[in-house]
DRENMI-18648 format. One record per residue (C-alpha): residue number from 1; x, y, z. Coordinates in steps of 0.2 Angstrom, whole numbers, plus 2048, in hexadecimal, padded with zeros to 3 digits. Each point is the difference from the previous one (the first is absolute). Layout:
BEGIN
    nr     X     Y     Z
   NUM     X     Y     Z
...
***
This chain:
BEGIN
    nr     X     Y     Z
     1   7E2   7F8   818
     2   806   811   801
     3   805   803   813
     4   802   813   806
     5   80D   80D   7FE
     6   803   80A   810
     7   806   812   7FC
     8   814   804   805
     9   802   804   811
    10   80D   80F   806
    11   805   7FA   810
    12   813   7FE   800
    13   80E   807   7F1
    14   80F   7F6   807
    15   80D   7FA   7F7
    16   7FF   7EF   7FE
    17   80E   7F1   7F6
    18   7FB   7FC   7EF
    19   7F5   7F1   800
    20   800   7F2   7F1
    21   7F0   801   7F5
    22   7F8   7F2   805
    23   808   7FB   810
    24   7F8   7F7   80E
    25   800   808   810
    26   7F6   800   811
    27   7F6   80C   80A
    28   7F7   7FB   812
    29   7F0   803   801
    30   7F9   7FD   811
    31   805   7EE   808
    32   807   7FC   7EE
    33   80B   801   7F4
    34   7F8   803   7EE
    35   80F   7FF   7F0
    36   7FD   80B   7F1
    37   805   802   7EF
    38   803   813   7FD
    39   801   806   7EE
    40   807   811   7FC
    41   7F5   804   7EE
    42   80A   811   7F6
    43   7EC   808   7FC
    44   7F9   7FC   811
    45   7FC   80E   80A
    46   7F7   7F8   810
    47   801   7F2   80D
    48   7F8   7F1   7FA
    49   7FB   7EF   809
    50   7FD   7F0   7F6
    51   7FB   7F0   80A
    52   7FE   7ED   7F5
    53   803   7EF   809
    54   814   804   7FC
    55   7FE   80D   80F
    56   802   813   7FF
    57   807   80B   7F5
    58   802   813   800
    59   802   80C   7EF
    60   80B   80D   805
    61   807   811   7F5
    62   811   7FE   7FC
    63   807   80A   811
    64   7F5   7FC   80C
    65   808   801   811
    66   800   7EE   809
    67   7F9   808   80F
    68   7F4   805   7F7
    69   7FA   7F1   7F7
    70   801   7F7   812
    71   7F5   80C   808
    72   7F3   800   7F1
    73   7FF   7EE   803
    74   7FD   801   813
    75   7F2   80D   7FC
    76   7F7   7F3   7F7
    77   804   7F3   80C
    78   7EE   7F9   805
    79   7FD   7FE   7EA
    80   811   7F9   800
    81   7FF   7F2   80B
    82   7EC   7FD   7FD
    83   805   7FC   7EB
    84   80F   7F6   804
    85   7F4   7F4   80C
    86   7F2   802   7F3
    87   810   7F7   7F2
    88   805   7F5   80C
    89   7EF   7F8   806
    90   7F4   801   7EF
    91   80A   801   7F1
    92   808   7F2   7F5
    93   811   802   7FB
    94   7FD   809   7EE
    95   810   7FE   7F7
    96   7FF   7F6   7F2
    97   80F   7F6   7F8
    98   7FF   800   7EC
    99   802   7ED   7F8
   100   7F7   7F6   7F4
   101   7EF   7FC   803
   102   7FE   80D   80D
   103   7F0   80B   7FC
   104   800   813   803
   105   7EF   80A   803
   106   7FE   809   7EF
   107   7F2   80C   7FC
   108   7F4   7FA   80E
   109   802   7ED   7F9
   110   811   7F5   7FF
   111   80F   7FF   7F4
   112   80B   7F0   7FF
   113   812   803   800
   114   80A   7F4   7F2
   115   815   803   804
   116   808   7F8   7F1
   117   815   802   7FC
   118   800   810   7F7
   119   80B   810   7FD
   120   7F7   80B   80F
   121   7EF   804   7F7
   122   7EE   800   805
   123   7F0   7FD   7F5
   124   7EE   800   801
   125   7F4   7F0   7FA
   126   7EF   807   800
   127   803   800   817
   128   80C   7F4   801
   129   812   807   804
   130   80E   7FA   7F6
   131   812   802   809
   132   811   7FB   7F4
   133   80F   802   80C
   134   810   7FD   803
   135   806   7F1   80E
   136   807   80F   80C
   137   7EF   80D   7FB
   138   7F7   809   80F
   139   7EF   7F6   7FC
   140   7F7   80E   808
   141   807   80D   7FB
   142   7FA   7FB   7ED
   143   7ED   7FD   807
   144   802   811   807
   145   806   809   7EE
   146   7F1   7F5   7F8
   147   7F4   806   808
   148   806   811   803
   149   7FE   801   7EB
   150   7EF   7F8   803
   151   7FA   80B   80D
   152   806   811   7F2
   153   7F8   7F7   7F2
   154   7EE   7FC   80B
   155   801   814   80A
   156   803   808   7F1
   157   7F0   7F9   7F5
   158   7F6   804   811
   159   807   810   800
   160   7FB   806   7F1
   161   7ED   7FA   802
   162   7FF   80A   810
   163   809   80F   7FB
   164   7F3   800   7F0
   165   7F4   800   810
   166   806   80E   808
   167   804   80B   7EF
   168   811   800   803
   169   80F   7FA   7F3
   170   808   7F2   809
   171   80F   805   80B
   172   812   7F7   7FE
   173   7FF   7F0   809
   174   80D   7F7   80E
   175   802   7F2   808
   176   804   800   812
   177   806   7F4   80E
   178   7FA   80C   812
   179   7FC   7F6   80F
   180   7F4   80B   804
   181   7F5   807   7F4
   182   7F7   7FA   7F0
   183   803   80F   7F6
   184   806   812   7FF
   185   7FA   80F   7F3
   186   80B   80F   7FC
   187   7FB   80E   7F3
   188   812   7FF   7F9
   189   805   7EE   802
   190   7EF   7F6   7FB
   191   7FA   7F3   80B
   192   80A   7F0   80A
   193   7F6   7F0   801
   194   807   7F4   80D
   195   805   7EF   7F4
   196   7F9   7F3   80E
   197   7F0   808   7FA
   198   800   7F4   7F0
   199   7FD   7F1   80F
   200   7EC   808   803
   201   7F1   800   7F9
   202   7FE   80C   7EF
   203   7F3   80A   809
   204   80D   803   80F
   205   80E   808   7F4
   206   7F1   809   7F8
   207   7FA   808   811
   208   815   805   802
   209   7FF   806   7EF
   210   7F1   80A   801
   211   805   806   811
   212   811   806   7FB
   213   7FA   80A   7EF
   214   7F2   809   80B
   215   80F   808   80A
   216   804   808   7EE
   217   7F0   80C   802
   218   803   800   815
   219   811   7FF   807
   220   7F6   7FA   814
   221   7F5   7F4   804
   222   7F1   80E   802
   223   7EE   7FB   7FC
   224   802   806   7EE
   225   810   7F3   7FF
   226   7F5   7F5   806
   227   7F0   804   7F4
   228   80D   7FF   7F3
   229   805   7EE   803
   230   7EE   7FB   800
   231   7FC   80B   7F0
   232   80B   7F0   7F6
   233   800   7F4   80D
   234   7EF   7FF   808
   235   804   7F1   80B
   236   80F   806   809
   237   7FA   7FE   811
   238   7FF   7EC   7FD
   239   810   800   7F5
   240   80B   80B   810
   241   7F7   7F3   80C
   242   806   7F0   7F8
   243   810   807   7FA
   244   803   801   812
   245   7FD   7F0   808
   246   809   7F7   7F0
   247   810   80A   800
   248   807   7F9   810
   249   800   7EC   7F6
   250   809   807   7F0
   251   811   7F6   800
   252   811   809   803
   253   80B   7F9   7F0
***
């Protein structure tokens, strides 16, 4: 589910110490203390907040002031607190350990996952996923890089049939991993297509598809954007509908 981004507020340029990408550190927010991950990303150039049932995290550009980041939190302090309740009260934990027999959502139906004593390779039989590793191999690491080559193989195809749609040559496709988007479209780059999408219904990664290459003819989300989407994927309403209420069970690998 794609959660929002909060545009970058200017409210204090102090120095702050370096802090280590990734590191765990605490912010009060009312009567309690909340912990939050903060990840300094090179591109980013706004404040981002990211809430899953491993608590909060916060996308930061590279030299964002601590201050800074702290009080962009305490600005969104009533969403803050309301999503980290929301986790902790309704959500099953989503993180899902790779082994043999485990089953992983594939394509809006299931794929049984076989790990065998290999050399580090993955394989496809028909939607069974086939995993040869080593005794010391990072089991999910491997699912991850098979389905990240099943997710390019499956986009690609529907990205040609819905650029044909919308009379356009299909753009250079990539794969990406965002917490908090499903896609991206830039006139230079091509378009990014969120992996985890390969776990969804066909028609889900269609409506993303569709939705991305209409923002090759409007760069917004304008009526006309909107009239474009519809013009090669008539049922997007129902399609942005369902991919909203299923993103939130997709498993975190």
């Amino acid at each position: 589910m794609s959660l929002p981004f909060f545009e970058q507020l200017s409210l204090f340029r102090i120095p702050s110490p370096p802090v280590e990408p990734g590191k765990l550190r605490h912010v009060q927010i009312g009567t309690r203390i909340v912990s939050y991950r903060l990840l300094r990303q090179r591109r980013r150039r706004n404040l981002g907040l990211t809430i899953d049932e491993r608590g909060l995290t916060v996308g930061a550009p590279p030299h964002s002031p601590l201050a800074e980041i702290e009080a962009f939190i305490l600005s969104h302090s009533a969403w803050v607190a309301s999503k980290i309740d929301q986790y902790a009260g309704s959500h099953r934990q989503r993180h899902l350990a790779v082994r043999d027999g485990v089953r992983l959502p594939l394509l809006g139906g299931e794929s049984e996952v076989s790990v065998t004593v290999g050399a580090n390779r993955v394989s496809w039989e028909g939607e069974r996923l086939i995993i040869a590793a080593r005794p010391d191999a990072d089991i999910d690491a491997l699912a991850r890089r098979a389905l990240q080559r099943r997710a390019l193989s499956v986009f690609g195809e529907r990205l040609v049939i819905y650029a044909a749609r919308l009379g356009r040559e299909p753009p250079t496709l990539l794969l990406s991993s965002a917490r908090t988007r499903w896609g991206s479209c830039s006139e230079k780059s091509g378009i990014r297509l969120n992996w985890r999408l390969i776990h969804l219904p066909l028609r889900l990664i269609d409506y993303v598809v569709a939705h991305e290459l209409a923002h090759l003819v409007e760069m917004n989300h304008s009526p006309r954007f909107w009239a474009e989407v519809a013009r090669i994927f008539p049922d997007w309403k129902n399609a942005r509908r369902d991919l909203k209420a299923l993103a939130g069970e997709l498993p975190i690998i």
